[in-house]
LOKETOR-934813 format. One record per residue (C-alpha): chain; z, x, y negated. Coordinates in nm, 3 decimals. Layout:
REC chain       z       x       y
REC     A       Z       X       Y
...
end
This chain:
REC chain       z       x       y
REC     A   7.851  13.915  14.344
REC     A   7.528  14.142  14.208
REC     A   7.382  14.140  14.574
REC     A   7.497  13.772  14.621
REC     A   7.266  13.737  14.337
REC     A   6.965  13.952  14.452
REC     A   6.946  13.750  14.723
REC     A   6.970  13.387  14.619
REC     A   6.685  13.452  14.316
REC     A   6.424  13.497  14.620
REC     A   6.550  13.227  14.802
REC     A   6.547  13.021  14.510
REC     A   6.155  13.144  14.470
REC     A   6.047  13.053  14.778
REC     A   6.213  12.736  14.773
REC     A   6.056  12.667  14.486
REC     A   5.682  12.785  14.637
REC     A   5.723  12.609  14.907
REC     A   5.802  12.288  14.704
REC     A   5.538  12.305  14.508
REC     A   5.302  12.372  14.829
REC     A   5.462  12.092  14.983
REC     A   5.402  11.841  14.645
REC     A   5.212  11.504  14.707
REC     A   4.865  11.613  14.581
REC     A   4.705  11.352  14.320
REC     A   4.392  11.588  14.199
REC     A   4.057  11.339  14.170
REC     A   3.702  11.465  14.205
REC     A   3.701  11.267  13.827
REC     A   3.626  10.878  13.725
REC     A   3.395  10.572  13.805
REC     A   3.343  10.236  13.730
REC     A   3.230   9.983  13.985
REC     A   2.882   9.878  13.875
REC     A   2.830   9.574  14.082
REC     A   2.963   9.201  14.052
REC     A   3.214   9.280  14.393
REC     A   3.218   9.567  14.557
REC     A   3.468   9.532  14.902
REC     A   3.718   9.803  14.946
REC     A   3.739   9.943  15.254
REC     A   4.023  10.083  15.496
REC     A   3.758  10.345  15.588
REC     A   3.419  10.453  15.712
REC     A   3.464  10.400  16.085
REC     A   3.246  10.073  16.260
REC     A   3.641   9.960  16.326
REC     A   3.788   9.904  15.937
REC     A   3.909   9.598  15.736
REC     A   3.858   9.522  15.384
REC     A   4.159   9.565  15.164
REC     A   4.034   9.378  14.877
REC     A   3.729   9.361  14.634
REC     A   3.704   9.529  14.296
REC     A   3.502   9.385  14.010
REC     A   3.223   9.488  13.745
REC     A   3.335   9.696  13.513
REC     A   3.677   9.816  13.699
REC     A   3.761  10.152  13.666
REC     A   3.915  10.394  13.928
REC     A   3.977  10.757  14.057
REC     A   3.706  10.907  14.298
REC     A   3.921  11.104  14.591
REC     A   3.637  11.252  14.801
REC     A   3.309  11.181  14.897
REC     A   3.141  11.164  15.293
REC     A   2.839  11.077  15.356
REC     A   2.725  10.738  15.162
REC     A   3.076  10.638  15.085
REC     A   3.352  10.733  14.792
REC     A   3.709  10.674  14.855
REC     A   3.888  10.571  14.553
REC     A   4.209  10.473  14.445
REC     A   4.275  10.166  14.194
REC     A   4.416  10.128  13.874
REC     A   4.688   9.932  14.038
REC     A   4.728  10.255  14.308
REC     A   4.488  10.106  14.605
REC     A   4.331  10.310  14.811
REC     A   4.016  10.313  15.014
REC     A   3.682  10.364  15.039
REC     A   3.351  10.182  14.853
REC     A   2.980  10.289  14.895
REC     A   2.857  10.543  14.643
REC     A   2.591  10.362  14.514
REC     A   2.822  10.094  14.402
REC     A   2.983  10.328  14.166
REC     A   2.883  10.431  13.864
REC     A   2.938  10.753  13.631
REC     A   3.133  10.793  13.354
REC     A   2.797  10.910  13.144
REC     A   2.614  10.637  13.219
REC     A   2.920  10.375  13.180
REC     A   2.943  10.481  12.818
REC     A   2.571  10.454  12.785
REC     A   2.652  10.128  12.883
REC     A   2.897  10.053  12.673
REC     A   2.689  10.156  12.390
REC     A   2.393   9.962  12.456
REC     A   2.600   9.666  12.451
REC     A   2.745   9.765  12.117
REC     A   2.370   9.703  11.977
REC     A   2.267   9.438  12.181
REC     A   2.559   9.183  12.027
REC     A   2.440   9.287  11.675
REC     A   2.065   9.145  11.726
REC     A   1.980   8.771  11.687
REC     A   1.908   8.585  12.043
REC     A   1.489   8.559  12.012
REC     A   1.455   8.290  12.373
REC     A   1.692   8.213  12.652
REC     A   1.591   8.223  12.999
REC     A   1.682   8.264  13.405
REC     A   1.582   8.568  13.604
REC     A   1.323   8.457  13.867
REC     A   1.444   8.674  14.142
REC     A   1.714   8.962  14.192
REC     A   1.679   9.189  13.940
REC     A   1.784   9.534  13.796
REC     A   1.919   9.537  13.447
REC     A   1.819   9.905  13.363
REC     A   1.961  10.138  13.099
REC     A   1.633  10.190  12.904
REC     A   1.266  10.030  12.980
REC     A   1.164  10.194  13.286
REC     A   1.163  10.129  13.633
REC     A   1.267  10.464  13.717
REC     A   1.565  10.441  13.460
REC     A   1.899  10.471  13.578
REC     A   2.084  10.079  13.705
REC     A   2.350   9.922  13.528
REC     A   2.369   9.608  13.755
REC     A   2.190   9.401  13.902
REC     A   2.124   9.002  13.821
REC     A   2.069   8.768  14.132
REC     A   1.823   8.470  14.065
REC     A   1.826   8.204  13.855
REC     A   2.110   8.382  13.638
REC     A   2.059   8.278  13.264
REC     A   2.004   8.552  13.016
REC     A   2.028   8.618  12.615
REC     A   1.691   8.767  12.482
REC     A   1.690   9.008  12.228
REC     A   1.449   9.227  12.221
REC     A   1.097   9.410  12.373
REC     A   0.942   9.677  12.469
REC     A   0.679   9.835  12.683
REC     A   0.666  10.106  12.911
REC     A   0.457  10.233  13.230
REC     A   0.415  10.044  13.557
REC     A   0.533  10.195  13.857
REC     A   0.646  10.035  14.184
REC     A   1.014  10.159  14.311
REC     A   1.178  10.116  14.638
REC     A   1.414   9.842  14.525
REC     A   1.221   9.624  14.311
REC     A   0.886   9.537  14.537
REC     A   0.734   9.231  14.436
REC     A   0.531   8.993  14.562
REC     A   0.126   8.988  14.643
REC     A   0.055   8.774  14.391
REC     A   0.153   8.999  14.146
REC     A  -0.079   9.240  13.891
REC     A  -0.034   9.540  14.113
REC     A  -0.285   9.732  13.890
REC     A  -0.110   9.659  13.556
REC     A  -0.066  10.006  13.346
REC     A   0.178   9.860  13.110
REC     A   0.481   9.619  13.151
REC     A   0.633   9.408  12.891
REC     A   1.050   9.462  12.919
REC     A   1.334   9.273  12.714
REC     A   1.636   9.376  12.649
REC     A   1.849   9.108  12.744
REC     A   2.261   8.998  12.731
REC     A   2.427   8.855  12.992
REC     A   2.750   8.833  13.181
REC     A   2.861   9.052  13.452
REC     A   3.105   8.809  13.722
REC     A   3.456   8.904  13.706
REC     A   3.613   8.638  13.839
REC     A   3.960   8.549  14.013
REC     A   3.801   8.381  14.316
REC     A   3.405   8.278  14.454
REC     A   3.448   7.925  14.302
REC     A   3.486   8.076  13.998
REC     A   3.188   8.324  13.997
REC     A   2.950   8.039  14.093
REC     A   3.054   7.839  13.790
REC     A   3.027   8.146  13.555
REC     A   2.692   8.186  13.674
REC     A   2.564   7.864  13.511
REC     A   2.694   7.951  13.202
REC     A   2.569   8.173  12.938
REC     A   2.659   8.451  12.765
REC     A   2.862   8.298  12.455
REC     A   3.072   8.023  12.639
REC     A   3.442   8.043  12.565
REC     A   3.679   8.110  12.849
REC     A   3.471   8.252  13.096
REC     A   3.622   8.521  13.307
REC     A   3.339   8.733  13.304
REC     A   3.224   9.077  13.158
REC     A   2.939   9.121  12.890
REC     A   2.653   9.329  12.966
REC     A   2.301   9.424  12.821
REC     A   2.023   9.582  12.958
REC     A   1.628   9.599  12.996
REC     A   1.471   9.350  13.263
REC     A   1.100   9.326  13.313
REC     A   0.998   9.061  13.097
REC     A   0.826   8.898  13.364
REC     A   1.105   8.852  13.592
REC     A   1.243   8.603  13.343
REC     A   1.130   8.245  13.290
REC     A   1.207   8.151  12.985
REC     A   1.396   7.820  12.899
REC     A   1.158   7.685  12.703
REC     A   1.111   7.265  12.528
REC     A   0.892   7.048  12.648
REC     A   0.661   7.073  12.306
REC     A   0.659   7.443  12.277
REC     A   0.618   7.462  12.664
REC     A   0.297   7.232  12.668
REC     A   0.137   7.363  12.342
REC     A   0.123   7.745  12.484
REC     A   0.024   7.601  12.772
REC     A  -0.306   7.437  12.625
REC     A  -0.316   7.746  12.406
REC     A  -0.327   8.009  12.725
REC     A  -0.074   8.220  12.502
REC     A   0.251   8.378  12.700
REC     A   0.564   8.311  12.454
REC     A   0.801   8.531  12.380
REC     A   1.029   8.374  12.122
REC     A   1.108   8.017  12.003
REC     A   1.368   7.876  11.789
REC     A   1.487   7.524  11.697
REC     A   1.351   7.535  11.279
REC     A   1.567   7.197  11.156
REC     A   1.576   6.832  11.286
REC     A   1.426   6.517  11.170
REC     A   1.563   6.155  11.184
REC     A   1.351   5.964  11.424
REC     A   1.441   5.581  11.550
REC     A   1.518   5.729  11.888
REC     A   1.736   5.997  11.754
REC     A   1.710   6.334  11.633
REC     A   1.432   6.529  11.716
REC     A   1.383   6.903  11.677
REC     A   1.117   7.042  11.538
REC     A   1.019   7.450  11.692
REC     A   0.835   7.755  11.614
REC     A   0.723   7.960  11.879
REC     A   0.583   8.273  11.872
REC     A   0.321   8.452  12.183
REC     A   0.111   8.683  12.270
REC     A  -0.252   8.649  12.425
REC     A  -0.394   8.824  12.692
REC     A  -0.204   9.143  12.903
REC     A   0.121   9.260  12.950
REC     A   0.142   9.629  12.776
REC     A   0.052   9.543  12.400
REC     A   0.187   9.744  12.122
REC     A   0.222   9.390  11.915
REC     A   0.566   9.212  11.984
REC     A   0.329   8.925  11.912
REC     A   0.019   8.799  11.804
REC     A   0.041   8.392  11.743
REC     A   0.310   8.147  11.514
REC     A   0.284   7.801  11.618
REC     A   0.491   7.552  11.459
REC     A   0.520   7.223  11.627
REC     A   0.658   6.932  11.397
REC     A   0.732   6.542  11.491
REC     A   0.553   6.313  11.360
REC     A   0.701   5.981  11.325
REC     A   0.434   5.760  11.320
REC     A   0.307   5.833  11.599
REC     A   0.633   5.926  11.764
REC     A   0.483   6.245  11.904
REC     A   0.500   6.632  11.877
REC     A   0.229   6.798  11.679
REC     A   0.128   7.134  11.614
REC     A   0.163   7.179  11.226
REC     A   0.100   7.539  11.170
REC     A  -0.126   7.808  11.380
REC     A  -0.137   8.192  11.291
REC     A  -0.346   8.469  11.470
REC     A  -0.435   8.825  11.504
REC     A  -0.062   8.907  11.383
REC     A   0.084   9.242  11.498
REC     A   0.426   9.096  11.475
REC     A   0.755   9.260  11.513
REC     A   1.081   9.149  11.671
REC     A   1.313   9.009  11.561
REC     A   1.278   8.683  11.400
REC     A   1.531   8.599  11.211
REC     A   1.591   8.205  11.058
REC     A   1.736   8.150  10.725
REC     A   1.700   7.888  10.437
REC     A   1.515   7.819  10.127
REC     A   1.625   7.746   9.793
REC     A   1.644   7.347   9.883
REC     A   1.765   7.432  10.244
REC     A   1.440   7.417  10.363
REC     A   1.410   7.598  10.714
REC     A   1.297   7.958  10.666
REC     A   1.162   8.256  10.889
REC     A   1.086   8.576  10.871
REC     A   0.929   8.942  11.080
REC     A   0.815   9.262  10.953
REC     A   0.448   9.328  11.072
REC     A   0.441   9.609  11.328
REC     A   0.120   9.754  11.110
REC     A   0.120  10.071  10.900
REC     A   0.255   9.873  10.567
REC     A   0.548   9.767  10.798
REC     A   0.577   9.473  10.552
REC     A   0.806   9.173  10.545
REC     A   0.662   8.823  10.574
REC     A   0.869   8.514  10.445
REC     A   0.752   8.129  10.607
REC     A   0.972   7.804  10.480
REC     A   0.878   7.477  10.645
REC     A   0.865   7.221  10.415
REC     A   0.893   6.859  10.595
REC     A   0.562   6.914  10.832
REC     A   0.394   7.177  10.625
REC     A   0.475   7.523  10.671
REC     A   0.427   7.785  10.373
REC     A   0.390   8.164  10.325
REC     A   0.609   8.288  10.036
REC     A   0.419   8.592   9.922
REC     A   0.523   8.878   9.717
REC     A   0.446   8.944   9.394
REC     A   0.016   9.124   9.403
REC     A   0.035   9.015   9.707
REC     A  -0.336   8.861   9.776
REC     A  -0.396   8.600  10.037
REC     A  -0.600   8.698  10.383
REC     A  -0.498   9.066  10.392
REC     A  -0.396   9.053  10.718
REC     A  -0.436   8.732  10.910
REC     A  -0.571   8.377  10.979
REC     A  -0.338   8.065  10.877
REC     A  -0.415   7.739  10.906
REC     A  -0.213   7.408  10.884
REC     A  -0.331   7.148  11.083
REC     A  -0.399   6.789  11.023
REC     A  -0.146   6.576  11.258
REC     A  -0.378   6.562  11.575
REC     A  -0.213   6.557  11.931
REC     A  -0.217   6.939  12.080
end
């Protein structure tokens, strides 16, 4: 019985190596995330290979091995094949991501626009940054913010002739959109022509800097043709109130622009208020301010009576506060208490004259 037993405890061992040697192996080379709107998964890396299906922004899975340019992964529903690298991204960044997005829903939407061409939605102001995604044209975007940082020309981003090549500085907003994640193509074109706050889209939120000049902004007729005829570049505007008019409604803006190069440490440097005058039936511009070093964001509010109210912090070493309500057509700077008129700018309300 004793040798009966020396004898079956090593086979027992070995049985027991061997099963373990033997075990399915499910060890990863660690996580990604698929960082572009469909990324095909692939039976392999061979000229000869089908696609198995397509993953989806924002979709997590396992990373198996690497060759060459390509990643094979397996799903979260236990698919596997292989994706190109590039269209993966790392955990690290995917939680910078995630946090970026985190503060971008907290800030207060400054314009809305459409990117002009393809573009990379970067992680911070930077060409050289690292890519979250990237936007094709005409995709509508959620401004929230700017910022400036150095020019430089990268591989996947060339643009055109007819842009300043020689520019030092670059203006850059950080921007919210939506990443596609939909069920089928007919459904990803239609998300596309929504924006970012629509219920029931199945997409996935993202922010990100874009260089502000790859966005046109969506801008109203009035406030489109006054900073025309002004040679000012905008960079916010916001609907102020509305006034009754025989023909309906009509809104009345503020918009507020910069003059001269990209680059500028001033968020802006011009208000403009354009109001409706009903006489006339016409837009006019009510209120002009210059040489502002103004500071996004811009945030709306109301007065004591409801009247429409705005307000920035100046971008200057007193890093003040400065309080405007717009009373019917006039607008008004509520000053603080000491506070003496001129300190830092030129106002002026205008008579009702056509822009």
């Amino acid at each position: 019985m004793r040798r009966k037993i020396l004898i079956a405890v090593p086979l027992l061992a070995l049985v027991a190596l061997l099963a373990w040697m033997l075990r399915p192996k499910h060890e990863t080379l660690g996580e990604a995330f698929i960082s572009e709107k469909v990324a095909p998964l692939l039976s392999g890396i061979a000229q000869v290979r089908e696609q198995m299906g397509l993953l989806h922004y924002g979709e997590r899975v396992d990373v198996l091995g690497r060759r060459n340019d390509y990643a094979k992964v397996r799903t979260s529903a236990g698919a596997v094949g292989w994706v190109e690298s590039r269209q993966l991204m790392e955990p690290a960044l995917w939680q910078r991501s995630i946090k970026l997005l985190d503060q971008a829903r907290g800030m207060s939407v400054q314009a809305r626009g459409r990117t002009k061409v393809s573009t990379n939605l970067r992680v911070q102001p930077g060409r050289t940054e690292p890519r979250l995604y990237q936007f094709g044209r005409n995709v509508p975007v959620e401004i929230v913010g700017r910022a400036v940082a150095d020019w430089m020309q990268v591989t996947d981003e060339k643009e055109g002739s007819n842009e300043p090549q020689e520019t030092k500085k670059e203006d850059w907003f950080l921007v919210r959109g939506v990443a596609t994640r939909p069920p089928g193509e007919a459904s990803a074109r239609a998300a596309e022509t929504t924006n970012t706050t629509q219920p029931g889209d199945e997409t996935m939120p993202i922010a990100g800097w874009l260089v502000a000049r790859f966005v046109e902004l969506d801008l109203p007729d009035p406030v489109r043709e006054g900073a025309s005829s002004a040679n000012i570049r905008p960079v916010a505007w916001f609907e102020l109130n509305r006034v009754s008019d025989l023909s309906g409604d009509k809104p009345q803006y503020l918009m507020a622009a910069s003059r001269g190069p990209e680059g500028q440490v001033c968020d802006f440097t011009a208000l403009r208020v354009y109001t409706w005058y009903v006489k006339k039936s016409r837009y006019e511009t009510a209120f002009i301010e210059n040489n502002l070093c103004g500071q996004l964001p811009i945030r709306l509010g109301k007065g004591p009576k409801g009247e429409p109210e705005f307000r920035f912090r100046m971008m200057d070493g007193s890093k003040e506060e400065r309080v405007y309500q717009l009373i019917q057509t006039v607008v008004r700077r509520i000053r603080q208490p000491g506070e003496t008129a001129g300190k830092h700018a030129s106002a002026r309300q205008t008579k009702p004259a056509a822009r």
